[in-house]
C-alpha positions as a Markdown table, in Angstrom:
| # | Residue | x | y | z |
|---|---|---|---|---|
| 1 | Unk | 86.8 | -38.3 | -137.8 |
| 2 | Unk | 84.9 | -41.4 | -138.2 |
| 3 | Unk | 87.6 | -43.4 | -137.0 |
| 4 | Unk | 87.9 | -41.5 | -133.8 |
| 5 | Unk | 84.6 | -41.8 | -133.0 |
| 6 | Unk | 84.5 | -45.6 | -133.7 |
| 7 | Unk | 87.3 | -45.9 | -131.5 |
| 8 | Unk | 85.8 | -43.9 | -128.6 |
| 9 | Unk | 82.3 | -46.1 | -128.6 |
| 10 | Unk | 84.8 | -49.1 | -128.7 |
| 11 | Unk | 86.5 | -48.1 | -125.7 |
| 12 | Unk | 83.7 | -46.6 | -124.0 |
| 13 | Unk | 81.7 | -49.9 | -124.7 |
| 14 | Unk | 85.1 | -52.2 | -123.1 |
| 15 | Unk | 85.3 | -50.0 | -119.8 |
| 16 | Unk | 81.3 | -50.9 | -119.3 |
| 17 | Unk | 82.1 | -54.8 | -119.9 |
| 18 | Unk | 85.0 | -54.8 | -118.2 |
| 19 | Unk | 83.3 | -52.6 | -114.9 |
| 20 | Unk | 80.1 | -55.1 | -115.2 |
| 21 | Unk | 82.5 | -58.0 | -114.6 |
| 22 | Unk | 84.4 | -56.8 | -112.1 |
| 23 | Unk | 81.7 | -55.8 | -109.4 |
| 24 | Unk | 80.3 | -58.5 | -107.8 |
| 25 | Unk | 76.6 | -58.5 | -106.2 |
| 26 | Unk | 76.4 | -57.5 | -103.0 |
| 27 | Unk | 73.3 | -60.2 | -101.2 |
| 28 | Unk | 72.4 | -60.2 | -97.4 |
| 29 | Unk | 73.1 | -63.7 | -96.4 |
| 30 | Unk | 69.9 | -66.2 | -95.6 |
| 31 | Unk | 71.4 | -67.9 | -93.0 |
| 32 | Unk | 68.7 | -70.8 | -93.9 |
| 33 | Unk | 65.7 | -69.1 | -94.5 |
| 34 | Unk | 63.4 | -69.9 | -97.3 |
| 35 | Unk | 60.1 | -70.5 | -96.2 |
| 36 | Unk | 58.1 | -67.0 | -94.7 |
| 37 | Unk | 55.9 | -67.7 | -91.7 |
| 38 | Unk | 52.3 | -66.3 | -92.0 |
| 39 | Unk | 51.0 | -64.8 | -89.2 |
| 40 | Unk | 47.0 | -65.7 | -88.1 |
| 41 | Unk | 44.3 | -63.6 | -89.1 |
| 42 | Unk | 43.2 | -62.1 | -85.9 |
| 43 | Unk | 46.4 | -61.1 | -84.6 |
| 44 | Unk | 47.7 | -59.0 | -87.4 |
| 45 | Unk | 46.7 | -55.1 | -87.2 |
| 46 | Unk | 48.4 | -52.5 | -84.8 |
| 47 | Unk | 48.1 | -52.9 | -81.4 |
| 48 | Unk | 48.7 | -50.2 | -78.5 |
| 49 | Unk | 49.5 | -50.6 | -75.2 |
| 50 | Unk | 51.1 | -48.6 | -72.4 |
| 51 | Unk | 55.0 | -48.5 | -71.3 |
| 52 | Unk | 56.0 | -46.1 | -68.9 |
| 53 | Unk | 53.3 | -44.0 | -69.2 |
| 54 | Unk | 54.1 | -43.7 | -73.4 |
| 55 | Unk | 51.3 | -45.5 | -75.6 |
| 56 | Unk | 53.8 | -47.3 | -78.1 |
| 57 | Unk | 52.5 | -49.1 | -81.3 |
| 58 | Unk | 53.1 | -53.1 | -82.3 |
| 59 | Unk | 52.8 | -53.4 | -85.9 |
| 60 | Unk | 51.8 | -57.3 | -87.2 |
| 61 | Unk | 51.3 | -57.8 | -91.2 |
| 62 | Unk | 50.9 | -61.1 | -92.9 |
| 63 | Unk | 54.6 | -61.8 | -93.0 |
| 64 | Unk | 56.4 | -59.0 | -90.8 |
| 65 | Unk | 56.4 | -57.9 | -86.9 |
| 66 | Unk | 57.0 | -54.3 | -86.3 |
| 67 | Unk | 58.8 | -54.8 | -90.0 |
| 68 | Unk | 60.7 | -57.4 | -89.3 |
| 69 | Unk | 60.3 | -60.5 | -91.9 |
| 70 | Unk | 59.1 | -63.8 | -90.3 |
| 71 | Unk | 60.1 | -67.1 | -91.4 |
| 72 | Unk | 59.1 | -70.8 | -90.6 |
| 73 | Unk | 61.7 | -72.6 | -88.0 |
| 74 | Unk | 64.0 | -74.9 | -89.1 |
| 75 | Unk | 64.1 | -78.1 | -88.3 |
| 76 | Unk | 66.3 | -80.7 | -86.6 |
| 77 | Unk | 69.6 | -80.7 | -88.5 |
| 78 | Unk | 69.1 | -77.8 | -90.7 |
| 79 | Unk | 68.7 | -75.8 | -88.0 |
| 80 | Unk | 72.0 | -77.2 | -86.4 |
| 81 | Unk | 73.8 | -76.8 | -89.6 |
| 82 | Unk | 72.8 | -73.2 | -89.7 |
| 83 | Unk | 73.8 | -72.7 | -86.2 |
| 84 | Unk | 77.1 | -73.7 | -86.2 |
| 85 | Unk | 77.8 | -71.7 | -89.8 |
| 86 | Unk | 76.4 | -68.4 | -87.4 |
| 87 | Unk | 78.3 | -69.4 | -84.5 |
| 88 | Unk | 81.5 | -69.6 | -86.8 |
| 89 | Unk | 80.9 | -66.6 | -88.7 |
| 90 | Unk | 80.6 | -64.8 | -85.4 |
| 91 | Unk | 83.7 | -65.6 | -84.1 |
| 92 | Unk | 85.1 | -64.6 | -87.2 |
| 93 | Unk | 83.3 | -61.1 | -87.1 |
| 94 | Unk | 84.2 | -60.6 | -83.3 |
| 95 | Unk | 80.8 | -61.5 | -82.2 |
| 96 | Unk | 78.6 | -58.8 | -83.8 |
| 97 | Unk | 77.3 | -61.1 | -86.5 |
| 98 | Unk | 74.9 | -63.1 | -84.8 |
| 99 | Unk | 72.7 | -59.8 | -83.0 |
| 100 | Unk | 72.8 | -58.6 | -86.7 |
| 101 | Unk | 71.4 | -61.9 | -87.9 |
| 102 | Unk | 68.9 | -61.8 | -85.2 |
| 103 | Unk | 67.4 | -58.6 | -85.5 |
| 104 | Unk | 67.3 | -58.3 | -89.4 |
| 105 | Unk | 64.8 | -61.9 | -89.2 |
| 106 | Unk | 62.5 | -63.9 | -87.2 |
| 107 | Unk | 61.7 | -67.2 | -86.9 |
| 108 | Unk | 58.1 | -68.2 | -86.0 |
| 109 | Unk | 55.8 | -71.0 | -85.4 |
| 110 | Unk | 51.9 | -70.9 | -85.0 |
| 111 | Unk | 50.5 | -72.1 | -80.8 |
| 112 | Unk | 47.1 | -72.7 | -79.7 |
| 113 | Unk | 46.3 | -70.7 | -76.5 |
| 114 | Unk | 42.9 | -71.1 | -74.5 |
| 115 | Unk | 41.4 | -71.7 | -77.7 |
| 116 | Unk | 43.1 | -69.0 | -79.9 |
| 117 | Unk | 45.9 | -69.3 | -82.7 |
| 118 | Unk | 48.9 | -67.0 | -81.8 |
| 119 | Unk | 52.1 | -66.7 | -82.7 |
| 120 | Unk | 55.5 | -67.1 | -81.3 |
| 121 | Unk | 58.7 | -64.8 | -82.7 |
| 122 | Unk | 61.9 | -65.4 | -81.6 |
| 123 | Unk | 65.1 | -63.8 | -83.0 |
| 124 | Unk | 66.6 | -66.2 | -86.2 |
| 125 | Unk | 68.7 | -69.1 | -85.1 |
| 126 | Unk | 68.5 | -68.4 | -81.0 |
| 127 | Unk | 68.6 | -71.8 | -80.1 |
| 128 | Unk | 68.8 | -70.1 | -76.3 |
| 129 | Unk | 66.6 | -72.2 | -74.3 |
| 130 | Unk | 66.9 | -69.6 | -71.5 |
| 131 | Unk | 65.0 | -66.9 | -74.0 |
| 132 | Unk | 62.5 | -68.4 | -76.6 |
| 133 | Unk | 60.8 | -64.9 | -78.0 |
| 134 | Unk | 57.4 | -63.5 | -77.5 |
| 135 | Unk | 54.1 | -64.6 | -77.6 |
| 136 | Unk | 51.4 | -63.0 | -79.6 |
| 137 | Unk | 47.7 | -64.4 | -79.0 |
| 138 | Unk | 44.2 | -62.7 | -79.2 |
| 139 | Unk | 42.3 | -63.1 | -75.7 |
| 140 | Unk | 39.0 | -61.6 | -74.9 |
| 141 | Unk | 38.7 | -59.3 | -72.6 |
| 142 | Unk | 36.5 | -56.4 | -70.6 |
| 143 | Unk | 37.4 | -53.2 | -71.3 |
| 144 | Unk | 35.9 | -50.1 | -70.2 |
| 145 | Unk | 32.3 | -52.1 | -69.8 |
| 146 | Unk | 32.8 | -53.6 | -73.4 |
| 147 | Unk | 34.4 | -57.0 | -74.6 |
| 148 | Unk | 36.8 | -56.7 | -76.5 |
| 149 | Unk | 39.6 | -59.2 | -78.6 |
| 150 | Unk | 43.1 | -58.1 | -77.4 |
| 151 | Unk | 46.7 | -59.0 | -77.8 |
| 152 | Unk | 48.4 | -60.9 | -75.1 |
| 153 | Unk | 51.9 | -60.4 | -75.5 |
| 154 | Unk | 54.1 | -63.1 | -72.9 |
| 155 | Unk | 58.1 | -63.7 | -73.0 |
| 156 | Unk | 60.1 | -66.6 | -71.9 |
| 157 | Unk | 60.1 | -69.8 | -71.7 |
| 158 | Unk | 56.8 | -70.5 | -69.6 |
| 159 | Unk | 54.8 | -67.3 | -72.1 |
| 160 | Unk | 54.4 | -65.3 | -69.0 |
| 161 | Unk | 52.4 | -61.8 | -69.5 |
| 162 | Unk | 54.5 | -58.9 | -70.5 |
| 163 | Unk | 51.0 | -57.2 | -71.2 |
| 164 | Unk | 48.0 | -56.8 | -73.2 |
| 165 | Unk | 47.9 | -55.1 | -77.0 |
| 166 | Unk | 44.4 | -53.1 | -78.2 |
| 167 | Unk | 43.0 | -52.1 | -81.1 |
| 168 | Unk | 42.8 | -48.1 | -80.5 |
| 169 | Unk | 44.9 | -45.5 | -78.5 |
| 170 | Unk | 42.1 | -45.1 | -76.9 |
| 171 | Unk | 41.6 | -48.7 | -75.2 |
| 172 | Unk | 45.0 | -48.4 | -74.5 |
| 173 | Unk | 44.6 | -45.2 | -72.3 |
């Protein structure tokens, strides 16, 4: 009896080695990103503002945008390195890879606009110069008879105004 059970712990305890060799760990890809981008102080919180009639919700943390992570831009041939690797890899995966890439990460660098520190967030490795993200900077502004800091949001190339991010719902209305 004793030797059957010796022999069943043996072979229960070879499957478990065997199975814990054989699967391999399953990590997202990095595509270059190390360093996480840290957002300024005063435009992290959520932010409302109106889109087609629908008050929708912009979520900034320390590190994430609506919860996507942020990272710190590469530079000059890092970054090229790391482009061609995606453009490769995209080809290879019948060009799905690269929106995948882009959506799962940011990269972000810090701006100074009219006196503020904002933010700029641009999908990971779009070396597009005809798209270069969005722009997140606190303004002041009247609202409602007040003053009040707000988000300006801006796209494209020349940050031109998409529109304006407050504090409450009820700015927002």
């Amino acid at each position: 009896m004793k030797k059957k059970i010796s022999m069943l712990l043996i072979a229960i305890l070879l499957m478990l080695g065997l199975s814990s060799t054989l699967i391999a760990k399953a990590s997202a890809a990095s595509w270059g990103a190390k360093k996480v981008y840290t957002t300024p102080k005063r435009t992290r919180g959520n932010w409302y503002y109106k889109k087609n009639g629908k008050i929708r919700k912009l979520r900034i943390t320390t590190h994430t945008l609506n919860g996507v992570k942020l990272y710190k831009i590469l530079k000059g041939s890092a970054m090229e390195s790391w482009t061609r690797k995606l453009a490769k890899a995209d080809e290879d995966a019948n060009f799905k890879l690269a929106k995948k890439v882009g959506n799962s990460k940011y990269e972000a660098y810090t701006f100074k606009f009219h006196g503020n520190y904002g933010f700029n967030a641009s999908d990971w490795l779009a070396n597009d110069s005809t798209n270069t993200g969005s722009y997140y900077a606190p303004v002041k502004k009247h609202r409602k008879g007040k003053k009040v800091t707000v988000l300006r949001v801006g796209n494209g190339t020349d940050n031109s105004f998409s529109f304006y991010g407050y504090s409450s719902k009820k700015l927002a209305k």
